[in-house]
GUNU-554934 format. One record per residue: x, y, z of N, C-alpha, C, CB in turn; residue in one letter. Coordinates in steps of 0.001 Angstrom, whole numbers, plus 500000, padded with zeros to 6 digits. Each point is the difference from the previous one (the first is absolute). Glycine has a CB too. Layout:
BEGIN
XYZXYZXYZXYZA ...
! end
This chain:
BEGIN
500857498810500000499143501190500000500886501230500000498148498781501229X 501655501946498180501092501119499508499837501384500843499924498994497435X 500473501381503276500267501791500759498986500733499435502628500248500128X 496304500633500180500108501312499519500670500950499880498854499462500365X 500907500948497958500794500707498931500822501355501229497835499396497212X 501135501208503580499991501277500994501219499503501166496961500779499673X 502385497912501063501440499636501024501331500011499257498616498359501436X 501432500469497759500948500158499144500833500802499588498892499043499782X 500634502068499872500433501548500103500470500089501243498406501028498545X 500949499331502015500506500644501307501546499399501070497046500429499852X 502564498236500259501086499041500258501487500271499410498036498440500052X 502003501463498652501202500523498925500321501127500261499403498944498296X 499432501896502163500648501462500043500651500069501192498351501159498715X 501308498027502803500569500318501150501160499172499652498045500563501678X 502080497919497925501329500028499834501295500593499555498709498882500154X 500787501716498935500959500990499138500440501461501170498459499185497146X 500682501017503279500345501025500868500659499296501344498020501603498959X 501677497568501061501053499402501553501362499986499039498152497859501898X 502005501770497538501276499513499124500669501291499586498918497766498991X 500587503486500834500597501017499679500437500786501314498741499906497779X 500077499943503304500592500696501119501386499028501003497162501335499986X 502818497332499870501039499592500197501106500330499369498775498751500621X 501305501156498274501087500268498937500813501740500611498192498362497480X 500448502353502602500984501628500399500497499709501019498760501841499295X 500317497367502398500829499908500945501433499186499767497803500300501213X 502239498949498052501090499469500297501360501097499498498557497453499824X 501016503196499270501079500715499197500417501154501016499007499463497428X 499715500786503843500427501273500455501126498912501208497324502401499504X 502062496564500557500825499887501486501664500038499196497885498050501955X 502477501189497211501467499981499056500173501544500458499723498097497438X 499496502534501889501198501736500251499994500174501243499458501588498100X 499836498329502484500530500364501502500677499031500721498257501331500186X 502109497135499449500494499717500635501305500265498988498201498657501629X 502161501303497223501183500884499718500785501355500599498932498956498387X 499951501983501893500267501144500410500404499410501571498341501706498174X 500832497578502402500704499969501492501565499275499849497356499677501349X 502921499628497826501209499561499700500713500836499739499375498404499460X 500488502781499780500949500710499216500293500838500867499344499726497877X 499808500677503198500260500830501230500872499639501241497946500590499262X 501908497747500759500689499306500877501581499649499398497534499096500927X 502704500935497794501060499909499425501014501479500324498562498210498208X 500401502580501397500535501585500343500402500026501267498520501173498606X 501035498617502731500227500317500860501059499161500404498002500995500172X 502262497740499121501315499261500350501310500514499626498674498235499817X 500934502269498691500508500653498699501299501419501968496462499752496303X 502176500890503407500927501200501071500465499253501385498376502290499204X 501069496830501490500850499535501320500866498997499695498295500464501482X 502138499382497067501093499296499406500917500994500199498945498514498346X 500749502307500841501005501341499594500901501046501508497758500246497538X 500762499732502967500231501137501544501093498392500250496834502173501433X 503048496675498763500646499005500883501776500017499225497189498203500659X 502863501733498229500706500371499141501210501363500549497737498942498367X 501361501990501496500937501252500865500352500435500867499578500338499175X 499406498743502100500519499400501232501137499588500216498323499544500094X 502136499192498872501273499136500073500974500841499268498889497630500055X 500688503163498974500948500907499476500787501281501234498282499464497509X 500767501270502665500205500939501304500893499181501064497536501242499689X 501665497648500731500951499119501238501367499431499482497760499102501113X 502392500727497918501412499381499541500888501247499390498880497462499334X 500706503661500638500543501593499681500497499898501312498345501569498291X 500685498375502898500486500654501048501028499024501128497667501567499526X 502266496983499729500638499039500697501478500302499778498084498307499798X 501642502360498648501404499820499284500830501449500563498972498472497453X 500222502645502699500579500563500793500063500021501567499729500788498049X 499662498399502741500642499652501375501339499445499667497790499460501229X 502143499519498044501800498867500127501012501147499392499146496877499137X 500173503978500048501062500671499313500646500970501524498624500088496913X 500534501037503506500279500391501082501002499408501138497981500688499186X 501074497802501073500989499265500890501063499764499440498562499073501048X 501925500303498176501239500033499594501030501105499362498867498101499974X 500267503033499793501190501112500287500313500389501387499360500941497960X 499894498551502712500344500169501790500852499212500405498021500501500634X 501762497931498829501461499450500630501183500185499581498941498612500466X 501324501956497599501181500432499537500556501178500908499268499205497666X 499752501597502720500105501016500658501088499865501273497577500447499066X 501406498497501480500784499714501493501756499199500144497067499610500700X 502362499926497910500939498863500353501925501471498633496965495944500226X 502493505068500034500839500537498881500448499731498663500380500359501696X 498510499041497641500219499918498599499306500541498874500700498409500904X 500247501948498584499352500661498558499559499651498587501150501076501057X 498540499368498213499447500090498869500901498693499242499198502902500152X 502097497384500080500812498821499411499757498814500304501450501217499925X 498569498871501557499349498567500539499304499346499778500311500497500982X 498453500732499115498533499071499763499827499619498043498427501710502648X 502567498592496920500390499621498710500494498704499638500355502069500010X 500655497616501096500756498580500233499207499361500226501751500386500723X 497034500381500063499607498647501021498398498880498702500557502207503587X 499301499336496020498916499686498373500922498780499337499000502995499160X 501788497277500377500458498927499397500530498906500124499906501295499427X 500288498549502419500468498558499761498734499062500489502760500581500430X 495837500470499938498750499462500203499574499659498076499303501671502964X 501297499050496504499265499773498531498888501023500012500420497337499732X 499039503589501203498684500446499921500463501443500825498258497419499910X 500377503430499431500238501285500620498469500577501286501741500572497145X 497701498078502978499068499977501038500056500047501038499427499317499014X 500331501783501764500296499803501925499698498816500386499350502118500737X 499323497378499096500307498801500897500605498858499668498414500703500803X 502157499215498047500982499108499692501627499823500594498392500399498166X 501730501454502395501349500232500192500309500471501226500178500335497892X 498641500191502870499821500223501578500447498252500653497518502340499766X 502520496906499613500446498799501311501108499731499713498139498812500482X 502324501802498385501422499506499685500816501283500933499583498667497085X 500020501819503523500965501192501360498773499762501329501325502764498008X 498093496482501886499632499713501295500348498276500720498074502076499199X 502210497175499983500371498633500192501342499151498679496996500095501260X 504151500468499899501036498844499404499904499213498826500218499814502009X 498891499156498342499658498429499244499532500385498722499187498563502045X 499670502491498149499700500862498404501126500331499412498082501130500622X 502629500181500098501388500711499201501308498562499155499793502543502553X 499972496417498070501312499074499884499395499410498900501123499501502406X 497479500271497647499674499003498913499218500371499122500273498534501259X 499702502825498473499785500982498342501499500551499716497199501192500423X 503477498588499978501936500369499946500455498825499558500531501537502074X 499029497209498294500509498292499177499261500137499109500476498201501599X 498064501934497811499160499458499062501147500940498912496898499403501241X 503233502327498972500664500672499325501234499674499021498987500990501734X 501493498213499822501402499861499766499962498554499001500971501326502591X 497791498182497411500511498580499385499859500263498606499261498323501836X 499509502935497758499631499992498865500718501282499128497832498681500971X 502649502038499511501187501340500094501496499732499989498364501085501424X 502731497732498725500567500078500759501517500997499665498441497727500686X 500745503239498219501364500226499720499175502012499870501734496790498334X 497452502895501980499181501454500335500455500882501261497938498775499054X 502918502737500382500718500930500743499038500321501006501483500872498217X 497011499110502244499621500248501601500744498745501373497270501076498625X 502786498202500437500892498668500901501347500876500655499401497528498001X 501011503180501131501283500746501038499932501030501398500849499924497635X 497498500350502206499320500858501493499550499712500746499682501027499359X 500021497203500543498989499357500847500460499809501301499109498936498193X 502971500535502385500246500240500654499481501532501179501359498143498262X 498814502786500849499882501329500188498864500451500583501281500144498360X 497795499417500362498172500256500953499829498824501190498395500785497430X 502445498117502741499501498924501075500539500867501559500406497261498122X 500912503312501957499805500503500777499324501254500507501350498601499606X 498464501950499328498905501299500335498504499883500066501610501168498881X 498011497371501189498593499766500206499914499379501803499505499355496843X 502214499886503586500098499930501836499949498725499474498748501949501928X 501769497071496865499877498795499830501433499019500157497929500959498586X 502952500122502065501971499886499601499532498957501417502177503060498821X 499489496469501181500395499226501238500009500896501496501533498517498189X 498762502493501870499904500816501380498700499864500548501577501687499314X 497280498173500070498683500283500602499839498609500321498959502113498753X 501138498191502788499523498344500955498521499621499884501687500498502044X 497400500590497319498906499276499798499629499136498547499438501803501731X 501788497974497644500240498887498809500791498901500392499934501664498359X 499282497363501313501323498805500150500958499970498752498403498322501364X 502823501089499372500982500247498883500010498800499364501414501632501033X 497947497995498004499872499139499023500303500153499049498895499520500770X 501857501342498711500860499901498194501012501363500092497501498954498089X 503308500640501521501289500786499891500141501327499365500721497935499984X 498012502000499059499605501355499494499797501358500605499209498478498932X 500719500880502312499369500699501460500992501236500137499109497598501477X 502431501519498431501112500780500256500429501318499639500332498115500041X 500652503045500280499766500489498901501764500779500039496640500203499925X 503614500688499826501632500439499581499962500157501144500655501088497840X 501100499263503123500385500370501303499523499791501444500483501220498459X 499100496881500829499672499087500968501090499670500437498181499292499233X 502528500559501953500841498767500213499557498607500868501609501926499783X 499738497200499097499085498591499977501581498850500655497598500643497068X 502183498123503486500942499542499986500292498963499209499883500906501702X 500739498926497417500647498991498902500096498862500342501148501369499223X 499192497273500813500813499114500352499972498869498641499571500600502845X 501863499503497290500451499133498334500258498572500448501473502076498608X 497704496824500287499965498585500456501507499072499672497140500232499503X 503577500281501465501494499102499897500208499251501363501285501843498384X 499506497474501849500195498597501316500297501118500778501147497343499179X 499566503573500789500336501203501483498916500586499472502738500613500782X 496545500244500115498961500786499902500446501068500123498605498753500606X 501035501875498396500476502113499652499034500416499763501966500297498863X 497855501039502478499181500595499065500178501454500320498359498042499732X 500637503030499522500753501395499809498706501152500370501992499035497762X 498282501437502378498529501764500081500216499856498588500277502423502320X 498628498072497400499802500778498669498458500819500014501621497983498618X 498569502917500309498401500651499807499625499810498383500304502127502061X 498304497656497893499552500125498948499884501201499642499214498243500260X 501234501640497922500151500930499502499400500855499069501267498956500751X 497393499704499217499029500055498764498927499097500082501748500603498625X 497158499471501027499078499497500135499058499989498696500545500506502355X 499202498530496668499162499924498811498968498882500126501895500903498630X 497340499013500120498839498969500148500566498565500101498406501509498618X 502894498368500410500573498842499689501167499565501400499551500690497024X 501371500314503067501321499333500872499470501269500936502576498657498283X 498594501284502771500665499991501169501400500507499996498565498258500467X 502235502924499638500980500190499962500681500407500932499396500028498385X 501936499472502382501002500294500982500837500716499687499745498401500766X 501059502078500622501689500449499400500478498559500468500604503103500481X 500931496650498393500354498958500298501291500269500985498856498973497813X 501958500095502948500834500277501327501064500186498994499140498559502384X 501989502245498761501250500736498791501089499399500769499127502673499034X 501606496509500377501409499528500132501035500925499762499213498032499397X 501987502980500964500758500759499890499359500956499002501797498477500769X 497307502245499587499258500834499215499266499308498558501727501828501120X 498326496993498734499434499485498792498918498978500205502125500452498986X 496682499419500507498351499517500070500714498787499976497908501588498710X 501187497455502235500079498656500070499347499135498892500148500544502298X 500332499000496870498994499156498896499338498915500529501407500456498247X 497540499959501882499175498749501262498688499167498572499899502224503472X 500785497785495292498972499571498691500455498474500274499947502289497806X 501041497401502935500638498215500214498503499540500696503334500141500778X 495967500429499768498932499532501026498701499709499603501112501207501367X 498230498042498939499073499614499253498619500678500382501392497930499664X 498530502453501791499491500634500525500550500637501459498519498778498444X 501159502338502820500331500479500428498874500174501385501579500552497761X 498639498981502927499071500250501422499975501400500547500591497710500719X 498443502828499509499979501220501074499005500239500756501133500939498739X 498790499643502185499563500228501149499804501427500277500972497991500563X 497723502511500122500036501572500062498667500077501039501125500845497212X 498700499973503678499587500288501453499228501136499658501974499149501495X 496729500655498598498766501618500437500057499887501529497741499980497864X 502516501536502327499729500452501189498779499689501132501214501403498560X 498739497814502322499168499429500596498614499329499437501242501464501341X 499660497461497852499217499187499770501025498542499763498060502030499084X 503004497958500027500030498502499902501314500597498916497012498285500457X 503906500248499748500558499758498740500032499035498827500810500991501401X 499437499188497807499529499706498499501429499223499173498069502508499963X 501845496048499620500949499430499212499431499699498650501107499132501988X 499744501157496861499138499523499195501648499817498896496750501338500694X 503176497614498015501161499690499158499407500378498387501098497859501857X 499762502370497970499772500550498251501047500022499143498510501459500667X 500884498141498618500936499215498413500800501642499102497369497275499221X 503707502054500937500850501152499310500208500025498384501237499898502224X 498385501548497704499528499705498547501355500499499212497087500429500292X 503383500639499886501215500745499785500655501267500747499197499082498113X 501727501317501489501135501375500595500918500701499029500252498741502107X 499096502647498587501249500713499418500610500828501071499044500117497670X 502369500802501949500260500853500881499806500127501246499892500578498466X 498608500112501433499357500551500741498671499392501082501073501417498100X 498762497405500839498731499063500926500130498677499718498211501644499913X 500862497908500953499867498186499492498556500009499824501961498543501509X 497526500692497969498766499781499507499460498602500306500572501655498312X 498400498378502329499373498971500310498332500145499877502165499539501419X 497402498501498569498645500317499456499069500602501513500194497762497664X 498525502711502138499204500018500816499537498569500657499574502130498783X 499719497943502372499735498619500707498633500334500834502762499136500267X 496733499934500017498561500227501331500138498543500875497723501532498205X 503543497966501625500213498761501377500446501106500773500880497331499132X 498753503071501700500852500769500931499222498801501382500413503394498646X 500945496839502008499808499240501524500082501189501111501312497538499251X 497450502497501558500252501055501125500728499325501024497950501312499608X 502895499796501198500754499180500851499412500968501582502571499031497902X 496718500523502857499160500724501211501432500388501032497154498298499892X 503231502813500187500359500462501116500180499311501165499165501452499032X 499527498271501641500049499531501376500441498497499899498115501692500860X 501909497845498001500325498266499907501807500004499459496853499004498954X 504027502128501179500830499609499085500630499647501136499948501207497757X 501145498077501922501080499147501088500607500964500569500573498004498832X 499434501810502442501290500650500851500926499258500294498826501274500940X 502712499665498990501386499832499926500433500249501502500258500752497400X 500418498528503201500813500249501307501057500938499612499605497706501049X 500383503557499369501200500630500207500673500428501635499095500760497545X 501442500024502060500387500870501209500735501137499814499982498182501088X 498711502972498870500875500973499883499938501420500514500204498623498383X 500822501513502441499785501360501181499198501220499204502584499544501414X 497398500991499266498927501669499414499480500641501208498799499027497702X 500945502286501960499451500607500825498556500009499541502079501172500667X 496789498628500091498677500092499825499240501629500481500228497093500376X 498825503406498667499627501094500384498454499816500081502076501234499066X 497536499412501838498635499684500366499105501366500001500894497906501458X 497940501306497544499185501951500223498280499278500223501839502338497483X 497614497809503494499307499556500935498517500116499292501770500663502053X 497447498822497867498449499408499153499468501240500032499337497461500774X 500502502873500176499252501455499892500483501188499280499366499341501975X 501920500541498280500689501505499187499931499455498469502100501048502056X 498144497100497653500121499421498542498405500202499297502116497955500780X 496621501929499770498475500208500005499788501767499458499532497879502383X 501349502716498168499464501522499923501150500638498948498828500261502797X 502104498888496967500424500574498372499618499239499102501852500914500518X 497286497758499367498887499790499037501169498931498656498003503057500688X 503578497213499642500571499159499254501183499778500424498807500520498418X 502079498573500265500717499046500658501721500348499648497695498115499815X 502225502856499600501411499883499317500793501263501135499154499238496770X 501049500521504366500596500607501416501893499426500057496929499687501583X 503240501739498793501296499983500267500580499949501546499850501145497802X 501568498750502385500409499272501249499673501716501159502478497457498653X 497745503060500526499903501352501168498385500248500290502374501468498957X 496757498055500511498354499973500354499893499275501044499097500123497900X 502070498825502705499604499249500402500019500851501814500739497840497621X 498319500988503275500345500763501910501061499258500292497607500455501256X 502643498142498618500926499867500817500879498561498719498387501033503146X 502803498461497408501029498913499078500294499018501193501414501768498040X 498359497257501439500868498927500498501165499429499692498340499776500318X 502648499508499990501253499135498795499697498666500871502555501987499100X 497325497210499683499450498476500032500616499292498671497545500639501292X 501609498608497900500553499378499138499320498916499208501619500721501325X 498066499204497504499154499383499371500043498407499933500012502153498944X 499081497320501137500441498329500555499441499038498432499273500311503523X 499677500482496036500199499123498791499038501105499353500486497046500673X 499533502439497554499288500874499413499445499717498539501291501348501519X 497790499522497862499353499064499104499821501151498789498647498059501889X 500562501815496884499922501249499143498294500399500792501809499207497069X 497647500444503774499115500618500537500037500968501301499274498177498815X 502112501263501793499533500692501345501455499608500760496879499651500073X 503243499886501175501113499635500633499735499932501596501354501029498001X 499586498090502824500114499666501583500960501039500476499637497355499910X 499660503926501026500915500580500317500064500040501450499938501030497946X 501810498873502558500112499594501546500671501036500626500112497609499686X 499131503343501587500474500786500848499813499385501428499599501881498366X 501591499108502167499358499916501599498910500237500633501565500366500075X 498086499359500811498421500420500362500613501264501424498078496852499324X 500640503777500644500495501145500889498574500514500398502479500712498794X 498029501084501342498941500746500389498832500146498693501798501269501817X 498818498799497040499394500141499056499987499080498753500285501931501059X 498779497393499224500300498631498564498929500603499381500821497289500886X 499368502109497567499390500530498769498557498817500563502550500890497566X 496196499962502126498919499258499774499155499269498803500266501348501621X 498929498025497974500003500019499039498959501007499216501050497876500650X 499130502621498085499473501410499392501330500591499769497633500431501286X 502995499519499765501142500704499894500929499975498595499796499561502501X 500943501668496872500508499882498898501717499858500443497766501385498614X 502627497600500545501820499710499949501016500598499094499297497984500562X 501268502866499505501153500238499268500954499605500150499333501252499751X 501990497799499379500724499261500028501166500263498400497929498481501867X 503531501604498645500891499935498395500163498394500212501766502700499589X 498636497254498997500235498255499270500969500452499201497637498614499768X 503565501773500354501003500506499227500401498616499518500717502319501231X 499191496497499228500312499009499478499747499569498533499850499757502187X 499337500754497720498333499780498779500519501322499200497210498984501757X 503826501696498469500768501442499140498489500754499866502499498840498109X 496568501105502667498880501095500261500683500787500496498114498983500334X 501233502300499083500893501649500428498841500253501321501088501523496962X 497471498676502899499086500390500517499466499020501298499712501202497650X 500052499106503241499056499354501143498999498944500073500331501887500331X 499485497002499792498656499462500007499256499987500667500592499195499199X 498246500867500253498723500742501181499004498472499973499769503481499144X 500168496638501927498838498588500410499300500353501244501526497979499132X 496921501143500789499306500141501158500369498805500843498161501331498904X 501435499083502317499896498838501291499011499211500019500883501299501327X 498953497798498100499090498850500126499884499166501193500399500008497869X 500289499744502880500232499094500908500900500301501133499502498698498254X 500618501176503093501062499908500680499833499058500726500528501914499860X 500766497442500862499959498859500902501311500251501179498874498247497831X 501091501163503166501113500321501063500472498516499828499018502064501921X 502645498362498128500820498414499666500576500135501908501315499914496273X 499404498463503396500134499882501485501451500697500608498487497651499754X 502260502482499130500825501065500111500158501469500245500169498449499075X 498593501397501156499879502065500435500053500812498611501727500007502510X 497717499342496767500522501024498587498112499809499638503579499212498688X 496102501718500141498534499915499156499702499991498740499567500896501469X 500203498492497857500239498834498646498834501687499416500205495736500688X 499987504545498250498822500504499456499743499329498298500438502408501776X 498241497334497926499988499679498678499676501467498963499167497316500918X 501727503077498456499863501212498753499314499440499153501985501120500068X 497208499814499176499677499642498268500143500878499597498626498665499773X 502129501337499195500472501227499271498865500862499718501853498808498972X 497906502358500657499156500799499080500666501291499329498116499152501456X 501622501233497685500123500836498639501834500174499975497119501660500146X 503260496766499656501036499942499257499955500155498571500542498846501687X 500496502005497421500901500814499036499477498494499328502481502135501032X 497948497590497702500022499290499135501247499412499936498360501130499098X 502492500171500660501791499090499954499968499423501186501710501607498765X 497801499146502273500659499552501294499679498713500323499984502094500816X 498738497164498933499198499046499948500860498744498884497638501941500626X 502613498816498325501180498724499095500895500175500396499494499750498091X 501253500948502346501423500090501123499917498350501000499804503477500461X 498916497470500639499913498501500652500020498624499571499023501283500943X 500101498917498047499673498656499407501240499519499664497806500470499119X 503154500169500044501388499275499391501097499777501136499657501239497620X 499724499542502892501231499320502069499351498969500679500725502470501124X 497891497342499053499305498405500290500730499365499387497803500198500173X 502025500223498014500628498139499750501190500412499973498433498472498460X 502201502330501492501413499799500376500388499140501679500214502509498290X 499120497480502251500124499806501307499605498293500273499409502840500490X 499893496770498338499172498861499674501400498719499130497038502011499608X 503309498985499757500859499208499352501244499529500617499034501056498343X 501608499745502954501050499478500306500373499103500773500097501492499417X 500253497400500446500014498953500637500173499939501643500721499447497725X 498349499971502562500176499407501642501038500100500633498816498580499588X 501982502270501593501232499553500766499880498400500380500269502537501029X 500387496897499020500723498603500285500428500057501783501211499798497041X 498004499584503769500877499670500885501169499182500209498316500577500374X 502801499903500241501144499184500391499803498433500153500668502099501125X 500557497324498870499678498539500166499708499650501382501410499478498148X 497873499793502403499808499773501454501575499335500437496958499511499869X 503773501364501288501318499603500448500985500869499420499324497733500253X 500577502516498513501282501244499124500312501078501013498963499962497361X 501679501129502923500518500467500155499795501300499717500805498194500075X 497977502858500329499529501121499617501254501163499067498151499382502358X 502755500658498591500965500667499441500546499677498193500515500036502860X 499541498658497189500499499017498911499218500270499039500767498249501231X 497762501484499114499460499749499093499629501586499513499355497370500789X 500470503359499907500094501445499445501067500593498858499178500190502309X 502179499689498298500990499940498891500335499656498471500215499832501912X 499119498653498653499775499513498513498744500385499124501224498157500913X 497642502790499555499296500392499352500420500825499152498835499459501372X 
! end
């Protein structure tokens, strides 16, 4: 049975109109949900950009903090324009914070100076590096470095030699030079003429920082002229502690000068002469070491306490100057006399290898021999 012609109509016509008013909604929601996109893009679009000039601005101003800081430590530390030139290039870079740790930490400065040196090695800043190491406080004098490489060293050091033959010799000398590669000495002078010490394959020496320790270390001889010997650089170095080094039995008279803890406290240091002192004893040194020494007086009204500072000559040791040591210790012997233990402080450098080469001189000479049990004191004296 078929529709009327009239519904029929009408039906077609509402479909058509649902179908058209869907059709616009859908097209409007597309633009606006485009437009809300294109707005949300925009607004990323600028807190991209603002975020952008954020990191720009902050890395402007980062770059000038390090820059600042590190013209403050060239500043402090007295270096100039040249420097911070050296110091660019053996970093490879002209970035503060690349080159601020290389003058604030050693381990940096040593090991952008090897990478340099390995890939450079024939590059003329290599001839300043000695130069800038000690003007950054990285040399051997500064006790707050350990002395671990010879580089450390630097000219008008003195050092003590000792050449590897069956008698043991050995000599002062000072370094005379200091490069990336060698090590250079004066060599010892036989009737005014340089010792050719190139027979040697290498050369032991030994050298003392001021209250802290002494230092052995051997190095391969590379060549000589005239004027120097040349040897390689090294980082075996052996510390040798002060308070552990062997003591020597001597005996040797002196007058002792005494300048009392309180008066030694209120001049704040150590390098005191015999007329500073209140009062002297004469006693005599009973044994002694490159740290310190056993010194023996009478006991009386006034014995040294300990704090107390010691002045003492060792002309033995061809020291011109006084040695100054504190009182560590005292003890009463049963002899009426008072043992004091010295430790040296702010001994000279020569004066310090002086000692050292009279220890082992003192080391090396053979044992007295007692007489035969029954001989004849007189006799056997004679025939000595």
């Amino acid at each position: 049975m078929h529709a009327p012609p009239i519904l029929a109509v009408a039906t077609e016509l509402d479909l058509k109109y649902l179908q058209f008013q869907q059709s616009e909604s859908a097209g409007l929601n597309q633009v606006v949900m485009f437009s809300v996109l294109g707005v949300v893009l925009l607004i990323l679009g600028i807190l991209f950009l603002l975020y952008l000039k954020r990191r720009l601005q902050a890395s402007e101003y980062n770059k000038q903090r390090e820059e600042a800081r590190f013209r403050l430590f060239l500043t402090e530390l007295g270096l100039n324009e040249r420097d911070r030139e050296l110091l660019e290039t053996f970093s490879q870079s002209v970035d503060p914070v690349r080159n601020i740790p290389l003058i604030e930490v050693r381990k940096a400065f040593e090991e952008a100076v090897a990478a340099f040196r390995e890939s450079f090695p024939e590059h003329a800043a290599l001839r300043k590096a000695a130069y800038l190491r000690q003007k950054l406080g990285y040399g051997f004098n500064n006790r707050r470095n350990p002395f671990d490489d010879t580089r450390m060293l630097s000219a008008g050091l003195r050092v003590q030699c000792r050449l590897p033959v069956k008698r043991e010799i050995t000599f002062l000398t000072s370094v005379v030079g200091v490069t990336e590669r060698h090590m250079f000495i004066r060599p010892p002078t036989v009737k005014g003429k340089p010792v050719d010490l190139r027979r040697f394959h290498a050369l032991t020496f030994r050298i003392a920082r001021e209250d802290d320790a002494e230092y052995q270390f051997t190095a391969q001889v590379v060549g000589q002229s005239q004027q120097a010997v040349a040897v390689e650089h090294t980082g075996e170095i052996q510390r040798l502690l002060f308070r552990n080094a062997a003591r020597l039995q001597v005996h040797i008279d002196t007058q002792f000068f005494i300048v009392r803890h309180e008066v030694a406290a209120a001049r704040s240091h150590s390098h005191f002469k015999a007329d500073e002192s209140q009062y002297a004893l004469h006693g005599h040194v009973e044994d002694l070491s490159i740290g310190g020494a056993l010194l023996i007086v009478p006991q009386g009204e006034q014995d040294p306490q300990e704090g107390d500072m010691v002045l003492f000559r060792l002309v033995e040791a061809q020291i011109r100057d006084d040695l100054v040591g504190t009182v560590v210790g005292t003890q009463q012997r049963a002899d009426g006399t008072l043992q004091m233990h010295g430790e040296f402080v702010g001994m000279k450098e020569l004066n310090r290898l002086k000692l050292s080469r009279f220890l082992q001189q003192l080391q090396s000479r053979p044992a007295p021999q007692a007489p035969p049990a029954g001989a004849d004191q007189g006799t056997a004296t004679t025939a000595s």
